[in-house]
LUMMI-9170 format. One line per 5 residues: number of its first residue (from 1); their letters; for each residue x, y, z of N, C-alpha, C. Coordinates in nm, 4 decimals. Layout:
N
NUM = a = X:Y:Z:X:Y:Z:X:Y:Z | ...
// end
This chain:
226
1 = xxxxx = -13.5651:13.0647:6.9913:-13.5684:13.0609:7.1367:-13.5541:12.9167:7.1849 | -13.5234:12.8821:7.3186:-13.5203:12.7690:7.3944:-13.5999:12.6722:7.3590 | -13.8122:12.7652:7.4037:-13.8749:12.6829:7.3616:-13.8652:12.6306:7.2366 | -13.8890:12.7295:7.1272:-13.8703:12.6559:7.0230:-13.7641:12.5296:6.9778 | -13.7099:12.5469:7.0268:-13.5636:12.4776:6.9801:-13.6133:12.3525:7.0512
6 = xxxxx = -13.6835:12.3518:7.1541:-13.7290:12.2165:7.2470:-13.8473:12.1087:7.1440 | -13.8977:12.2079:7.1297:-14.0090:12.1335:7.0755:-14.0089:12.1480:6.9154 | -13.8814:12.1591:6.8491:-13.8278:12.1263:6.7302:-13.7300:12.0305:6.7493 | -13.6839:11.9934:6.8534:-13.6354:11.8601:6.8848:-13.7246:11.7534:6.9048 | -13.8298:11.7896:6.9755:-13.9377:11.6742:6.9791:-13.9829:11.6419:6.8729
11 = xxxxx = -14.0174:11.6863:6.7806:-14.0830:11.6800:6.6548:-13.9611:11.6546:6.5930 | -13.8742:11.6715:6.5952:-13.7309:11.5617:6.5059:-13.7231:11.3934:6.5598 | -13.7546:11.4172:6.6655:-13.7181:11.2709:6.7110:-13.8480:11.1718:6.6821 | -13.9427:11.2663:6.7024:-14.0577:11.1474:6.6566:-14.0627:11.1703:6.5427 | -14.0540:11.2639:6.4425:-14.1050:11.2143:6.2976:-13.9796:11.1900:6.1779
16 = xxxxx = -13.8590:11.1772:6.2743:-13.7367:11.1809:6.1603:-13.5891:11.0698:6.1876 | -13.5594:11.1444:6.3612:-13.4788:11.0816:6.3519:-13.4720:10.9124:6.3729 | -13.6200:10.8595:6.3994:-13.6495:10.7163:6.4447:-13.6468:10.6444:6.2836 | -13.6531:10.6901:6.1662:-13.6909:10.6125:6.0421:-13.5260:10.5137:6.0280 | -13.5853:10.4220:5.9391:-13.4832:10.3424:5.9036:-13.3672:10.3686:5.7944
21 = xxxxx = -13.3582:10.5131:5.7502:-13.3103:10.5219:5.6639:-13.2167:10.6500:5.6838 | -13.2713:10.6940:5.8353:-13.1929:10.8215:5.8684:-13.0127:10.8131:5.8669 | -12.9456:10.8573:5.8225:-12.8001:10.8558:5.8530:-12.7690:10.8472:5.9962 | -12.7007:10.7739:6.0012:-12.6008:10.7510:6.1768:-12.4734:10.7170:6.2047 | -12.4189:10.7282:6.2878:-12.2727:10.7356:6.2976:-12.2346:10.6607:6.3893
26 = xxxxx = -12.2452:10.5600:6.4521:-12.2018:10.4738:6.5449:-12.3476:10.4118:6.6007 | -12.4611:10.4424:6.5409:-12.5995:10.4303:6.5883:-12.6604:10.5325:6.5765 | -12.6151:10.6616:6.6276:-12.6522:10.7655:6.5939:-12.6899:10.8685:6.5378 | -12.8469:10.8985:6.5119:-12.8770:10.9799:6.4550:-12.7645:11.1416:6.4047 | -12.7366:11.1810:6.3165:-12.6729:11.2887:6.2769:-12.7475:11.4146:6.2414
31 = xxxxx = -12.7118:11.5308:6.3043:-12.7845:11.6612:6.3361:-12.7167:11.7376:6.2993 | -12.6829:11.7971:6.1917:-12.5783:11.9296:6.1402:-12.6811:12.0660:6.1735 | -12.5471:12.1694:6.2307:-12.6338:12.2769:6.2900:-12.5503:12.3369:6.1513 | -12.6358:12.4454:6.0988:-12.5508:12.5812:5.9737:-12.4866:12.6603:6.0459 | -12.5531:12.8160:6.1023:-12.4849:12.8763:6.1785:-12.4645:12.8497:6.2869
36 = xxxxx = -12.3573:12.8046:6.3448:-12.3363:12.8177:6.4905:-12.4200:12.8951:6.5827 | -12.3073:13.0576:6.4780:-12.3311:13.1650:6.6044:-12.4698:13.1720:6.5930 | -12.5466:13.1802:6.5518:-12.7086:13.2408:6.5204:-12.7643:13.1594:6.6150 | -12.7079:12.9938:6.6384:-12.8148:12.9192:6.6993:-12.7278:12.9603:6.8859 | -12.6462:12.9844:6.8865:-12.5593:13.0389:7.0278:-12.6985:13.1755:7.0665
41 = xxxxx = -12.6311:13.2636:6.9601:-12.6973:13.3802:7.0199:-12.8923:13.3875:7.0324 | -12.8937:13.2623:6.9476:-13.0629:13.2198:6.9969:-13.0992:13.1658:7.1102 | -12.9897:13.0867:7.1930:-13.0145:13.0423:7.2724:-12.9873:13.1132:7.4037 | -12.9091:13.2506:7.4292:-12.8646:13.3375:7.4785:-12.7830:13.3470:7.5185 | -12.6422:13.2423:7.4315:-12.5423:13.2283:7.4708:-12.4900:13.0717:7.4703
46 = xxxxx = -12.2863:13.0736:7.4930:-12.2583:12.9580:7.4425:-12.3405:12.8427:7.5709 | -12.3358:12.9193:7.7270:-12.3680:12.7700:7.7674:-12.4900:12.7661:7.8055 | -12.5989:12.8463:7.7367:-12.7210:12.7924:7.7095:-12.7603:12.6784:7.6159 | -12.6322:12.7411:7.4757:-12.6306:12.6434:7.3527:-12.6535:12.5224:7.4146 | -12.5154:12.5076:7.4796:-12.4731:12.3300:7.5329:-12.5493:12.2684:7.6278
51 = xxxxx = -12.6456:12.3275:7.6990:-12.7722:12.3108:7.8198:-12.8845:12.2375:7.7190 | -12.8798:12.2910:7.5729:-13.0024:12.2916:7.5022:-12.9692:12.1320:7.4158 | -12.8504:12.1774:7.3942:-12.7542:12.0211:7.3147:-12.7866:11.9225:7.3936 | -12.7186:11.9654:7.5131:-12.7413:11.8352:7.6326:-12.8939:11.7969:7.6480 | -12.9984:11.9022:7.6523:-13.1159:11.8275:7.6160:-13.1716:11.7467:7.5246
56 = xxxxx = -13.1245:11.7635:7.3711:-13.1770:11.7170:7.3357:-13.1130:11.5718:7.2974 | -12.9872:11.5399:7.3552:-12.9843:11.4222:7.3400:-13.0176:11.3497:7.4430 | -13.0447:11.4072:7.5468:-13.1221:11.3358:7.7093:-13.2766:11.2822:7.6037 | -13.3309:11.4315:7.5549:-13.4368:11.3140:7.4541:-13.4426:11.2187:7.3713 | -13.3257:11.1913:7.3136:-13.3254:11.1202:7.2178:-13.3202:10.9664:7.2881
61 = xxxxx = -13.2086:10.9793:7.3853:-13.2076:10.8458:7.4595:-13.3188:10.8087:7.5474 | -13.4107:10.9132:7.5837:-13.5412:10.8870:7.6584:-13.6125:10.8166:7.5962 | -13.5812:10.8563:7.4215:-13.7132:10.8024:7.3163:-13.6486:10.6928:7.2984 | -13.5385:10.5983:7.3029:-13.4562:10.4307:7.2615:-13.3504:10.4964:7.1728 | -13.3180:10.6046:7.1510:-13.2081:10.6356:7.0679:-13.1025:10.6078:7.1476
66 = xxxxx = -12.9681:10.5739:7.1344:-12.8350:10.5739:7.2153:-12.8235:10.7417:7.1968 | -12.8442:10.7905:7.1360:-12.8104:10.9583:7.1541:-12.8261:11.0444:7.0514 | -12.7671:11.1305:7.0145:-12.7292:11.2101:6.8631:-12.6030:11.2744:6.8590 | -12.5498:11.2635:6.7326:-12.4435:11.2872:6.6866:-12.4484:11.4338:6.6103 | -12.3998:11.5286:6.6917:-12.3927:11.6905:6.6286:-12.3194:11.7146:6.5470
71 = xxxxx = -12.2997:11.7547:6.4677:-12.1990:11.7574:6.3252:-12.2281:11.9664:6.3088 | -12.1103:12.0199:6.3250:-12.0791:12.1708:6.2970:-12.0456:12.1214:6.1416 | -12.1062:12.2660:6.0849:-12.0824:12.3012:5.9430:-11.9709:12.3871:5.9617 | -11.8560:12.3961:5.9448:-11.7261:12.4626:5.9756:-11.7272:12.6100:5.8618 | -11.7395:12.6930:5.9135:-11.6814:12.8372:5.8164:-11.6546:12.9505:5.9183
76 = xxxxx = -11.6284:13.0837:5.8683:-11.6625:13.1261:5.9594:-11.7319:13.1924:6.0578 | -11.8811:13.1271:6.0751:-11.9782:13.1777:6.1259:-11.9635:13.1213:6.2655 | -11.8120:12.9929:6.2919:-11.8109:12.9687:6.4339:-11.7391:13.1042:6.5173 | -11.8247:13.1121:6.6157:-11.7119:13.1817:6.7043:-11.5820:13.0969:6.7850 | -11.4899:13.1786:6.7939:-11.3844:13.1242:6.8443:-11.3793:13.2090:7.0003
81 = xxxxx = -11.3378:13.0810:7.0710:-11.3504:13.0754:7.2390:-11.2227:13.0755:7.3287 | -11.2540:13.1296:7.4656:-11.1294:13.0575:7.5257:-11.1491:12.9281:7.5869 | -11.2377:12.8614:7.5844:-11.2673:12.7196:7.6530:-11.1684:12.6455:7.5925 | -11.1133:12.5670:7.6724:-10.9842:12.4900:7.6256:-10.9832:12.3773:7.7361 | -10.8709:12.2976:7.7380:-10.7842:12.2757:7.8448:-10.6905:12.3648:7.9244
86 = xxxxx = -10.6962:12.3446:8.0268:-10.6162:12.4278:8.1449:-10.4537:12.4738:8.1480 | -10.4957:12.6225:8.1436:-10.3785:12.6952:8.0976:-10.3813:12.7111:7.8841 | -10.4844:12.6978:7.8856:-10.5164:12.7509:7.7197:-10.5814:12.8647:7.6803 | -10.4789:12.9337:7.6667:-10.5464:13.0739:7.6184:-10.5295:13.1210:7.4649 | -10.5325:13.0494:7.4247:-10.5915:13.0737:7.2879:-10.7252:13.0337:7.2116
91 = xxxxx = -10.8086:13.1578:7.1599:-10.9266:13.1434:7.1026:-10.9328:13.0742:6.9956 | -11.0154:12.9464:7.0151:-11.0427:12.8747:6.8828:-11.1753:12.8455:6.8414 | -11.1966:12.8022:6.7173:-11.3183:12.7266:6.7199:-11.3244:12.6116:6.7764 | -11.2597:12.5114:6.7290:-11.2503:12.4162:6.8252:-11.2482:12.3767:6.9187 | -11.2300:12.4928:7.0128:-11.2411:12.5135:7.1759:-11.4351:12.4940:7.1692
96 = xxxxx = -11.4885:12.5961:7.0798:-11.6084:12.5926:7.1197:-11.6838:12.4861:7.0400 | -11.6554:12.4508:6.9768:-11.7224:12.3112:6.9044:-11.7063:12.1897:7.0075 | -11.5647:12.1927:7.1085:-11.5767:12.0594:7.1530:-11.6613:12.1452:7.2955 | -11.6605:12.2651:7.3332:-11.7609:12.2769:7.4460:-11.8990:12.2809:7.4399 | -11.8965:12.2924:7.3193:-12.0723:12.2430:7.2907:-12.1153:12.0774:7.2811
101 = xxxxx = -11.9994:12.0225:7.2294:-12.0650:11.8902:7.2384:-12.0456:11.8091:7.1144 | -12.0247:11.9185:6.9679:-12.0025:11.8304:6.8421:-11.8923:11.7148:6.8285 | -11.9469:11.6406:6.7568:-11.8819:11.5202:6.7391:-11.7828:11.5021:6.6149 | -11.8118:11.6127:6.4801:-11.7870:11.6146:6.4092:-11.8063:11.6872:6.3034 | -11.7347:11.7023:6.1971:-11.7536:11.8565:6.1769:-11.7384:11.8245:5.9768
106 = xxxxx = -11.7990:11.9288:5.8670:-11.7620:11.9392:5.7293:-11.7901:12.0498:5.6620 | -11.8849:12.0945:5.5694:-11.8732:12.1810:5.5467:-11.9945:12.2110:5.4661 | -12.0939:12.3014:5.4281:-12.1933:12.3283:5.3454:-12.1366:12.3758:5.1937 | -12.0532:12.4660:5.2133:-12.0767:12.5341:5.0646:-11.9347:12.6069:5.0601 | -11.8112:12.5253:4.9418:-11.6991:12.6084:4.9182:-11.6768:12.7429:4.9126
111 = xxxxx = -11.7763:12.8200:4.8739:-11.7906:12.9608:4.9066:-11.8047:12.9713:5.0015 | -11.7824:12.9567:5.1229:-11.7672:12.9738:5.2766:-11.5640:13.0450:5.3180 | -11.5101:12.9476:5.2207:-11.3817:13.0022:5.2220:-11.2657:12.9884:5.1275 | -11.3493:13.0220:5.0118:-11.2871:13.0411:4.8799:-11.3737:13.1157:4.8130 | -11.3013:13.2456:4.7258:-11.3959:13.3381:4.6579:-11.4252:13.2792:4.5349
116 = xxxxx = -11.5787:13.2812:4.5080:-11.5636:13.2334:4.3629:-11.5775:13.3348:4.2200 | -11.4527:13.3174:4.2427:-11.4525:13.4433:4.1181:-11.3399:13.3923:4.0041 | -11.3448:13.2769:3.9964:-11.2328:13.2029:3.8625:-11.2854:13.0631:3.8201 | -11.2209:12.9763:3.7358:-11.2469:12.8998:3.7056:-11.2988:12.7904:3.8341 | -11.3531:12.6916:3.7777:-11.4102:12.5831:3.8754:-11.2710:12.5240:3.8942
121 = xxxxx = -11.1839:12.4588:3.8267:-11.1032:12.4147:3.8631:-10.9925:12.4607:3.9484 | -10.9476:12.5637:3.9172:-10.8703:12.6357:4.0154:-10.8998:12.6419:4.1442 | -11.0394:12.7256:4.1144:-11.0967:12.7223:4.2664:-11.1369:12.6062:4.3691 | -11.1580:12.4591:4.2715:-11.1816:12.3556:4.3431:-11.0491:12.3291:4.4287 | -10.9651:12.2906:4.3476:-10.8270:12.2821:4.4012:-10.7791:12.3426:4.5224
126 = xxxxx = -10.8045:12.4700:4.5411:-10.7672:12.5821:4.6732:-10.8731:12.5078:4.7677 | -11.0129:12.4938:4.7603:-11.0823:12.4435:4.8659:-11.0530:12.3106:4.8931 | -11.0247:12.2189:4.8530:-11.0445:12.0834:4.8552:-10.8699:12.0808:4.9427 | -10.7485:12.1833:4.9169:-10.6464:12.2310:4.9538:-10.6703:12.2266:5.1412 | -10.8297:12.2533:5.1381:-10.8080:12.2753:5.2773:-10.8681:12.1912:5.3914
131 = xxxxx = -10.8852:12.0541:5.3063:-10.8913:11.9061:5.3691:-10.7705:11.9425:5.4961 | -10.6706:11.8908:5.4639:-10.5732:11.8872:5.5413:-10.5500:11.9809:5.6631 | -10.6073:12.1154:5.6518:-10.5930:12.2142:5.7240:-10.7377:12.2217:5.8620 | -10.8332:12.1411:5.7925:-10.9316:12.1093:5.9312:-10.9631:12.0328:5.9619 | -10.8510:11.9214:5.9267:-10.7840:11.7764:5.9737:-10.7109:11.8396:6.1107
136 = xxxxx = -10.5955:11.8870:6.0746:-10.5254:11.9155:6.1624:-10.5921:12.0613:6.2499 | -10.6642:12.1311:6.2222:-10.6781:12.2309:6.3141:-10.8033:12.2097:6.4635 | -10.8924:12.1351:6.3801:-11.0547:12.0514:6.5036:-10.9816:11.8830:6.5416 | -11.0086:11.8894:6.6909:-10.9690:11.7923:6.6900:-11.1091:11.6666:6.6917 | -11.2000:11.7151:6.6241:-11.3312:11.6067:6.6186:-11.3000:11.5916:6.4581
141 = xxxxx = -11.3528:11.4444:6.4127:-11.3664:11.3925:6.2842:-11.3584:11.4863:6.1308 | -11.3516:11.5433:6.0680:-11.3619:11.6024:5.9371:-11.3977:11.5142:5.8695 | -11.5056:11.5514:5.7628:-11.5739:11.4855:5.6320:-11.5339:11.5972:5.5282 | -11.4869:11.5338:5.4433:-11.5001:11.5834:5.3525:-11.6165:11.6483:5.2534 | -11.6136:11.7714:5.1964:-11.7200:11.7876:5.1160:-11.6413:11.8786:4.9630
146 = xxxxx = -11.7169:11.8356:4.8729:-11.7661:11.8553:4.7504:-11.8478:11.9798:4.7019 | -11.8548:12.0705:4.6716:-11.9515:12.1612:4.6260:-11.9302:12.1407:4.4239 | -12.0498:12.1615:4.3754:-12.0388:12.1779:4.2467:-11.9997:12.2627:4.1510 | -12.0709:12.4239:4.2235:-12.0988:12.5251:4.1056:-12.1022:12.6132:4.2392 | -12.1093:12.7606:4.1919:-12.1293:12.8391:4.2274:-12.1897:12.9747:4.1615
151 = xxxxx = -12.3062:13.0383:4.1644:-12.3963:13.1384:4.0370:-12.5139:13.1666:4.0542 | -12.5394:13.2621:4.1857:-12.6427:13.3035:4.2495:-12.7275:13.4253:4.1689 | -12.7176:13.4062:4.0160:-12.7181:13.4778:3.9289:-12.9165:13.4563:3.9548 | -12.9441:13.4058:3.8928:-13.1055:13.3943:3.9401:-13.1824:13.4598:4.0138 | -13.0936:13.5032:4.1233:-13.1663:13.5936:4.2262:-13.1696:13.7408:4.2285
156 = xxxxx = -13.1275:13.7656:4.1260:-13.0966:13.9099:4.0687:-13.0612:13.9816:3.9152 | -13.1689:14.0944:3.9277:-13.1921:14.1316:3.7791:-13.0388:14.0956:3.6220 | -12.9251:14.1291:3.7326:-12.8058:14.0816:3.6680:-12.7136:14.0002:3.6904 | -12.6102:13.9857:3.6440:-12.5687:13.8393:3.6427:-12.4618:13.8818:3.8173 | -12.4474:13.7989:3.8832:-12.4115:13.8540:4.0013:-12.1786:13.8405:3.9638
161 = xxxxx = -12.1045:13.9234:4.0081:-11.9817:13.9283:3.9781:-11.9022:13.8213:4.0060 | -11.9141:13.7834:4.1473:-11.8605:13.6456:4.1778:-11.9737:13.5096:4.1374 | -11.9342:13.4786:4.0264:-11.9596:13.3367:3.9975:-11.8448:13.2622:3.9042 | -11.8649:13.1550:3.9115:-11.7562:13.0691:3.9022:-11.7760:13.0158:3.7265 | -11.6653:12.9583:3.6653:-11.6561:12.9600:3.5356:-11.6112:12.7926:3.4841
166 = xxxxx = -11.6857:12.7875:3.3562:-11.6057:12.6228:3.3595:-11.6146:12.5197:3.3963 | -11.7495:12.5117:3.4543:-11.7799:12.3951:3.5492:-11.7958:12.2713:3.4688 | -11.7925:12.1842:3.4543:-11.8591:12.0528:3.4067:-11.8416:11.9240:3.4963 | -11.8960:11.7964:3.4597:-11.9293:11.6995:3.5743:-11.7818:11.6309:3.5795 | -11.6628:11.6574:3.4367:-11.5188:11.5559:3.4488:-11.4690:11.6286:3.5664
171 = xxxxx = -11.4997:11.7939:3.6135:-11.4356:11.8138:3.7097:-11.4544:11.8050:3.8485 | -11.6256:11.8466:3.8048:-11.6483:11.7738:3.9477:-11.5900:11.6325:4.0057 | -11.5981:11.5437:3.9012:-11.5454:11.3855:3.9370:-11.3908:11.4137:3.9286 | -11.3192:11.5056:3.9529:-11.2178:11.4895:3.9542:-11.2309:11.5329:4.1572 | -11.2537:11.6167:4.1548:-11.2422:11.6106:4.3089:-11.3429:11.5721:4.3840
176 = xxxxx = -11.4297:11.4552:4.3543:-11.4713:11.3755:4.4138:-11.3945:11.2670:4.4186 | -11.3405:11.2158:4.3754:-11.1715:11.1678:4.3758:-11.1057:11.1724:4.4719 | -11.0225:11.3132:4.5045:-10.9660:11.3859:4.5776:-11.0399:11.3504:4.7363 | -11.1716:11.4046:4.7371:-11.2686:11.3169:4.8440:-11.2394:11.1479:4.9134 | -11.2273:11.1159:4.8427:-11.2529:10.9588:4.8301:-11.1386:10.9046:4.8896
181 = xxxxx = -11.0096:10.9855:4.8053:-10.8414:10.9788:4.8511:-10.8348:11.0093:5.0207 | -10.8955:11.0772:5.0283:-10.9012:11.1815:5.2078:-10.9917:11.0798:5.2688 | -11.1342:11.0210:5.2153:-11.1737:10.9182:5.3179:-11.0956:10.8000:5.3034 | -11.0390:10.7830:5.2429:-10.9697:10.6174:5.2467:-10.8449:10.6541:5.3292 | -10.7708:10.7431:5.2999:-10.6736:10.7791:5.4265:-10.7165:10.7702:5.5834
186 = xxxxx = -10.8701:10.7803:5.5839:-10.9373:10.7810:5.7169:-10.9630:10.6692:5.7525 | -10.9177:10.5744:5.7844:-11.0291:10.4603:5.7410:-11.0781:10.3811:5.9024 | -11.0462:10.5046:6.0047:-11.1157:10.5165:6.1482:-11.2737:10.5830:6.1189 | -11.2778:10.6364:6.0203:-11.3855:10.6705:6.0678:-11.4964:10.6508:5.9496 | -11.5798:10.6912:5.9675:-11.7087:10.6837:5.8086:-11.6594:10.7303:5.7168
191 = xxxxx = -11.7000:10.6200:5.5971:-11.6918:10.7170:5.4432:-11.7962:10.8150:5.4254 | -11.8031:10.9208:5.4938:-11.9236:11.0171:5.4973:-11.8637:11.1210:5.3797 | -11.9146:11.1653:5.2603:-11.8479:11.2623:5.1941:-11.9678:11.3870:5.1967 | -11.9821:11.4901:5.1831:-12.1479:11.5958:5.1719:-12.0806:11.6419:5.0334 | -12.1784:11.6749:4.9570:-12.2255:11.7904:4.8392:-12.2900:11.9067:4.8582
196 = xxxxx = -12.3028:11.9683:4.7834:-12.3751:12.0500:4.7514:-12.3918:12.0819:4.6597 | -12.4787:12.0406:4.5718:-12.6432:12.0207:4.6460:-12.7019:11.9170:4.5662 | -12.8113:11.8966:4.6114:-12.8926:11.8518:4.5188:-13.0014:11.9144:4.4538 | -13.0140:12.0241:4.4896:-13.1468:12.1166:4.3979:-13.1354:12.2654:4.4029 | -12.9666:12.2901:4.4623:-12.9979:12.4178:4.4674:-13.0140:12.5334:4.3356
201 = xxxxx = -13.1037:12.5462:4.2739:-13.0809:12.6073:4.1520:-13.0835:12.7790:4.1429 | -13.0879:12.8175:4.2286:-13.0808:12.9343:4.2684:-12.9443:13.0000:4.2783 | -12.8710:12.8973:4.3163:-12.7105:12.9051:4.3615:-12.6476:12.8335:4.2621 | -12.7010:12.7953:4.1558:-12.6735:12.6892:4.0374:-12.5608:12.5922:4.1089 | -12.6312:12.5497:4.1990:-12.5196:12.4154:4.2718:-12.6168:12.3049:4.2637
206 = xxxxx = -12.6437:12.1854:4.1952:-12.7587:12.1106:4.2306:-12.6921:11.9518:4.1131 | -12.7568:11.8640:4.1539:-12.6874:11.7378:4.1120:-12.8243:11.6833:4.0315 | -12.9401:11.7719:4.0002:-13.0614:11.6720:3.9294:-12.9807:11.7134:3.7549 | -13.0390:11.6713:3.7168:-12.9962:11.6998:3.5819:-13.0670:11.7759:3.4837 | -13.0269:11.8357:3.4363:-13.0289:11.9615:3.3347:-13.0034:11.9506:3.2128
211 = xxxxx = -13.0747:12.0729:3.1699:-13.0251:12.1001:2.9607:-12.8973:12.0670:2.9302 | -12.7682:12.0739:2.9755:-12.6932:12.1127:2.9214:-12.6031:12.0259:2.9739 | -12.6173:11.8963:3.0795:-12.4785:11.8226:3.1124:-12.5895:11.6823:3.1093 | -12.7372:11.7118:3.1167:-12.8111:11.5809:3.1646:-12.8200:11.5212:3.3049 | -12.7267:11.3919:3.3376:-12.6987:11.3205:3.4415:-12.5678:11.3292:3.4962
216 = xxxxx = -12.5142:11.4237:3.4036:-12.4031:11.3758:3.4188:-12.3238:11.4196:3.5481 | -12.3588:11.4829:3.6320:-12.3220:11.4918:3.7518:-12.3630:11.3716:3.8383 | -12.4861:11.3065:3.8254:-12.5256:11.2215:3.8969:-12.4316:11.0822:3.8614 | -12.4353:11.0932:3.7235:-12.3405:10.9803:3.6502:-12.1755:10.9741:3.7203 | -12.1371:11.0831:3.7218:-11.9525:11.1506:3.7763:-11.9871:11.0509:3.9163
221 = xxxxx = -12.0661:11.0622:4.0167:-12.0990:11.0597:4.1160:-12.1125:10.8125:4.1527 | -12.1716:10.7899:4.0322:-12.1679:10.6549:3.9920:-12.0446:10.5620:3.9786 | -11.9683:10.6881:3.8942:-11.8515:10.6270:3.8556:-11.7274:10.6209:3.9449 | -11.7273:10.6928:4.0209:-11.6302:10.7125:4.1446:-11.6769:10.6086:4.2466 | -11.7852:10.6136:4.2846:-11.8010:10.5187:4.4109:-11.8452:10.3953:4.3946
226 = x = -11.9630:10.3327:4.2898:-12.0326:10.2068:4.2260:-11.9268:10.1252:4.2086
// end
């Protein structure tokens, strides 16, 4: 609800987004929402959403912040709108990402729009394929992201059908690479890259290290950017 959402902004700004270590983007604190629609239809709609957005960066600058920087997790849980420019009638997301207010946009988890049901490599390739495609389709910033693994096997008595095969850290560091290539082509905006994850072990996506590779994801991760 509203309230809530109010006074989960207050309690972000005093106990999070003021630290010295928080990520920012021109000064600005950075706020990634997951579902869009969930937080739309919580709020009772898109231009309640943007009433609620607009508040909470009126707080942020009340508290000495210059503002906050909204960052959409892009899949498709955005709804697509007719808000546009005049005489635009075509439904996009991007219509409603820039009428809410985001600044910028990446992605949580390659399984958002790639099935994982083949090798890691293959499948990295098709997602990482679609840098270019929400470059050109949002017209706010794209970051690139990285996912590791995919194998939500844990959460159920059997091994679940879609999980992904083949994984190891040379491939991950191969399209963290690929990453790196796409931010240096950018070089307007932040080297911001996201993962996933760092602990998700449930989803066997996670970057601590384990039986069976060690560091070596964390290591892949050294060697590309250090």
């Amino acid at each position: 609800t509203r309230e809530e959402f109010d006074g989960f902004a207050d309690r972000l700004i005093s106990e999070y987004l003021k630290q010295p270590n928080y990520y920012t983007i021109d000064g600005k604190p950075v706020f990634a929402i997951y579902e869009i629609s969930t937080f739309i239809d919580g709020m009772g709609g898109q231009e309640q959403a943007r009433d609620a957005l607009e508040s909470f960066r009126a707080k942020c600058i009340a508290a000495g912040l210059p503002g906050v920087h909204f960052q959409a997790i892009v899949w498709g849980d955005i709804p697509a709108t007719l808000i546009g420019t005049p005489g635009d009638d075509t439904p996009t997301q991007d219509n409603t990402l820039n009428y809410l207010g985001f600044e910028s946009l990446t992605n949580y988890q390659w399984v958002h729009f790639v099935r994982p049901n083949e090798d890691y490599q293959t499948y990295g390739e098709k997602a990482v394929a679609k840098y270019g495609e929400f470059d050109k389709d949002f017209s706010s910033p794209y970051f690139p992201h990285v996912s590791i693994d995919w194998d939500p096997s844990p959460r159920f008595e059997v091994a679940t059908p879609e999980h992904l095969t083949g994984v190891t850290p040379e491939k991950f560091e191969g399209f963290l690479r690929v990453a790196k290539e796409y931010v240096d082509a950018h070089p307007d905006q932040p080297p911001l890259i996201t993962i996933n994850s760092w602990n998700e072990w449930s989803e066997g996506s996670y970057l601590e290290p384990d039986a069976e590779f060690g560091y070596g994801y964390l290591k892949a991760i050294k060697k590309v950017f250090k």
